[in-house]
N, C-alpha and C positions, 0 to 999 in steps of 0.2 A: 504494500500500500504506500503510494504515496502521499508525503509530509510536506505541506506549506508553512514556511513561517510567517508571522503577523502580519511580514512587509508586501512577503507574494501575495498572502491575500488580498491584504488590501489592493495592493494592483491590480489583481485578475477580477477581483468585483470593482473596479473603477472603471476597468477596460467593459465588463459585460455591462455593467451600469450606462455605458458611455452608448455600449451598442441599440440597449433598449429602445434609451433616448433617442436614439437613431430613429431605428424603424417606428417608433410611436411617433417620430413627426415626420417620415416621409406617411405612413399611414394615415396621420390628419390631416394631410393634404386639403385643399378645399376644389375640387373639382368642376370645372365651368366651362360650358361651350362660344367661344368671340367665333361670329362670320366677320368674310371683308365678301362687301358688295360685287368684287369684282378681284380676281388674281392679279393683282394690279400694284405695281410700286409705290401708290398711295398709300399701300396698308404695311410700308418695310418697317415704322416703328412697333404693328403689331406681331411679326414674322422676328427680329430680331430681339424680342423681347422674349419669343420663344426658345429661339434657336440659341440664345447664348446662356440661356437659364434663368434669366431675371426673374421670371414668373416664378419659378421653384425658389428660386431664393427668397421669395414671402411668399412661400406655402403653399403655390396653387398648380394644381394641374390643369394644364388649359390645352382644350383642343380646336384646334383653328379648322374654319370651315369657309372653302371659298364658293361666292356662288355669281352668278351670270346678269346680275344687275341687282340695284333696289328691289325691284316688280316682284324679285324672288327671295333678296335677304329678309326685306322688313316683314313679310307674313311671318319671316320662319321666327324673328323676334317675336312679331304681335303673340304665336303661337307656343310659343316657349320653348321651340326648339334649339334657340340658340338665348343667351342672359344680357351679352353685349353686342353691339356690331360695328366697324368701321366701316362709315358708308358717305355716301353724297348730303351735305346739310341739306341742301336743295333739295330732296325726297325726301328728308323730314319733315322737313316743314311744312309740305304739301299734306304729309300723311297726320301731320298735329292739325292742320287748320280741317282737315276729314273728320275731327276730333278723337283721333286716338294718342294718350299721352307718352309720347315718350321725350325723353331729355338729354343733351347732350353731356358729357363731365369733363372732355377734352378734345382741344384740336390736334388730329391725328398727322394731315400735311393742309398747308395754310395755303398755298397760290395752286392754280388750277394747274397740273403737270401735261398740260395735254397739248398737241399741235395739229394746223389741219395741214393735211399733207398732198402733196400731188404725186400722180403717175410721171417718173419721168417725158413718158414719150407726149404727156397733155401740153408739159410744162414746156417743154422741147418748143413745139409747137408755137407757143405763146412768145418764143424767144426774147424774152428780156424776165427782168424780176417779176411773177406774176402779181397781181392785185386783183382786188375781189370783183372789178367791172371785169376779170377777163374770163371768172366763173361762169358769168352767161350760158346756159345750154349746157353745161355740165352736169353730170351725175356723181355725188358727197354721198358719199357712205355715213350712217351713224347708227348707233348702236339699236337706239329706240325711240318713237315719240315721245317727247317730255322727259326724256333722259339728259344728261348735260351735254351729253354729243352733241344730242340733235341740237339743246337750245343753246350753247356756244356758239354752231355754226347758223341759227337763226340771227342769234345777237350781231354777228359779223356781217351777216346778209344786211340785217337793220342800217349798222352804224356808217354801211357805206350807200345807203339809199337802195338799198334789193329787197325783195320779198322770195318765197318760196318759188312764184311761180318764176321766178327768173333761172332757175335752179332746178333739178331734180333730186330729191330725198333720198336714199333708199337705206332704210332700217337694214340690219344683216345682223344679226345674234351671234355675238362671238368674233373677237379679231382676225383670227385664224382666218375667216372663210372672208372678212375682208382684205387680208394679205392675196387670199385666192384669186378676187376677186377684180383685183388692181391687177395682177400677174395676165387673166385675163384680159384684161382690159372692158371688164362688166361695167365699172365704174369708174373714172377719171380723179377721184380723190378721197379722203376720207379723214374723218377727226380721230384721233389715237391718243390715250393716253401712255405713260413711260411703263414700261421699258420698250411700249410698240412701235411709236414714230422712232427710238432709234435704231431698233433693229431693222427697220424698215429703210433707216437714210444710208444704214452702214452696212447692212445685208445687198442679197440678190437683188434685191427690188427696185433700190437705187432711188427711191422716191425723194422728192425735193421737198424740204418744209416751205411753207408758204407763212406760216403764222403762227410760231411757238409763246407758246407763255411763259415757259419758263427764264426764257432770253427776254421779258417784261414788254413782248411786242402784242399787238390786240389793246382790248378795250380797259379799260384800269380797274373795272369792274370784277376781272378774271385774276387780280394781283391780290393778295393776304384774303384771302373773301372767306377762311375758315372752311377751304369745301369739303374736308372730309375731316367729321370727327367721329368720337366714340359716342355711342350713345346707347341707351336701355332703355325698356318701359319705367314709365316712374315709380309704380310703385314697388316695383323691385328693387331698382335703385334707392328707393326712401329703407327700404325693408333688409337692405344687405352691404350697407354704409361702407363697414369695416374690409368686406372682398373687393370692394368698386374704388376705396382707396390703394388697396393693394395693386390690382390691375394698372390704374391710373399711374401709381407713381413709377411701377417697372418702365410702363412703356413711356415716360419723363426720363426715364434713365437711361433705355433705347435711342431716344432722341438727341440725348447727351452725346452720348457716343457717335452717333452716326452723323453729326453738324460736327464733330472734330476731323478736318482734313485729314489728318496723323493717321486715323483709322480706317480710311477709305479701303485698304488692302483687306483687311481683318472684318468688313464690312459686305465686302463683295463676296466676300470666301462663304459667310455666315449666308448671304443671301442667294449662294448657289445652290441651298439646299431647296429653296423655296422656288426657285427659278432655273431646274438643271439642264433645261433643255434651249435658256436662252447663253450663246459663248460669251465666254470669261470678259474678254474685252470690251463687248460691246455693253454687257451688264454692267460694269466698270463705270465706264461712258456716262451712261443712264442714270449711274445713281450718284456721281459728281456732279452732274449738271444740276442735282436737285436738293442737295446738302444743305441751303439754306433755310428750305420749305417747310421740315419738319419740326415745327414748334407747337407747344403745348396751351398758348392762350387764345383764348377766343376773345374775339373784339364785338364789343357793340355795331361798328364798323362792318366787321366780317357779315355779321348775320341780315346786317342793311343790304350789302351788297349783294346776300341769296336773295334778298328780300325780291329786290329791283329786278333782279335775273328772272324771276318767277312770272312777276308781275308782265315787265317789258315783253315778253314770250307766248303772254296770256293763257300759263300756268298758275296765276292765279290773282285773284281782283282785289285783297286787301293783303297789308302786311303782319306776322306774325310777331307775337312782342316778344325779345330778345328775354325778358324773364319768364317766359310761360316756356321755352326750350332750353336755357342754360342754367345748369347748376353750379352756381359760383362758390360751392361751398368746398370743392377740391380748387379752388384758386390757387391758396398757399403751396400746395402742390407744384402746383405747374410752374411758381417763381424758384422750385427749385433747378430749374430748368437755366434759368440766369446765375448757376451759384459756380462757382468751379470747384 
């Protein structure tokens, strides 16, 4: 038989003591399902929140869920299939003033990431820098009616004196089958958001941007406008305070990280998991161009300018008050955001 003195014991119960502790709190874990509206580099503070641990590091298991637009995330929230979602503010607010409550707790990426883009061979054609009188007779790809595709490339129609009929629409479900669809030549242009227009300028495709936001070109409307945050039904959010801080301050700490230049490398590698089938470089590309984007506060500002977007598009006749959708009570949060 063997003999422990005092000291081994103590150690070997410090050490099982230590293990328990362990598993008793990967086991309390708190487990919760976040959609993102869309597989989309809008939602990389939610994706690298995952992929680096932040989430586990305040106690949550969180399983990400991507889906094909609003039309299809926010039911899955209304329905409980999913607690949070990062999505378009602009379909919240449409779906608040519907009267269903839900609220936002964080700005996920602030400036609209998205660019309308041309078929080289349109652009060719038009030989000089294009402008939107030379859309005339064109066919623009967008995602959906009343989607931000569609009312971006509305807004632009507007701001330069066009209307729809000057133009052809054409909704298509999914990037993929609009990258098809330009390769065709089905349709002569389309609005993308990242990492699509750059895989699309720096791929086969060869497409020309015509009007990025992110390079602060467009309407100003489309600059800090808060368009994708996090958000939940409220009374889930009122009912589960203590996870929705948790959640919130990880992906503030995602954010941290991924607005430091430094970690650009370390950044792209993490979002290759989420993105394996887009290459290393161009993913790169895509998510430096956008380093500045992701910040965590929402503005009075921001939620005016989905307001206008709505409104101007005739998505809808009155505006939404900026306290009936934002919960300013993770504010403090997000100024850690500004800490080093």
């Amino acid at each position: 038989m063997t003999v422990f003195s005092k000291t081994q014991f103590s150690r070997r119960s410090s050490v099982l003591l230590g293990a328990l502790l362990f598993a008793a709190g990967v086991g309390a874990q708190t487990k919760l399902t976040i959609g993102s509206s869309v597989h989309s580099l809008f939602s990389l503070p939610l994706y690298i929140a995952d992929s680096k641990g932040l989430f586990k590091e305040q106690g949550l298991n969180v399983q990400i869920v991507n889906f094909q637009g609003g039309a299809t995330a926010t039911p899955a929230l209304l329905g409980g299939s999913t607690e949070l979602q990062s999505a378009g503010t602009e379909n919240m607010l449409k779906v608040v003033q519907q009267g269903q409550p839900i609220v936002s707790v964080m700005s996920v990426q602030s400036t609209l990431n998205g660019a309308l883009m041309l078929r080289k061979e349109f652009a060719a054609k038009i030989g000089k820098k294009p402008t939107m009188a030379d859309l005339k007779g064109a066919r623009i790809g967008t995602l959906a009616r009343g989607g931000m595709s569609d009312m971006a490339v509305r807004y632009l129609l507007a701001e330069n004196g066009l209307t729809e009929r000057d133009v052809t629409l054409v909704p298509i479900s999914g990037y993929d089958k609009h990258g098809a669809a330009l390769t065709a030549g089905e349709i002569d242009g389309s609005f993308g958001v990242e990492p699509v227009q750059t895989f699309w300028a720096e791929g086969n495709l060869k497409a020309v941007s015509m009007v990025d936001m992110l390079k602060g070109e467009g309407p100003a409307v489309f600059q800090d406008m808060n368009w994708i945050t996090l958000q939940g039904k409220k009374d889930w959010v009122d009912k589960n305070r203590a996870v929705v801080t948790k959640v919130v301050r990880a992906m503030v700490q995602a954010q941290k990280f991924i607005a430091n230049p430094a970690n650009l490398d370390q950044v792209t590698d993490l979002a290759m998991k989420t993105f394996p089938n887009v290459p290393r470089p161009i993913l790169l590309m895509s998510i430096k161009n956008q380093l500045h984007t992701y910040a965590p506060t929402i503005t009075e500002s921001g939620i005016k300018k989905n307001n206008d977007l709505l409104i101007m598009t005739g998505n809808m006749k009155t505006p939404v008050k900026f306290s009936q959708v934002v919960d300013m009570s993770y504010a403090p949060i997000w100024d850690e955001y500004k800490t080093k």
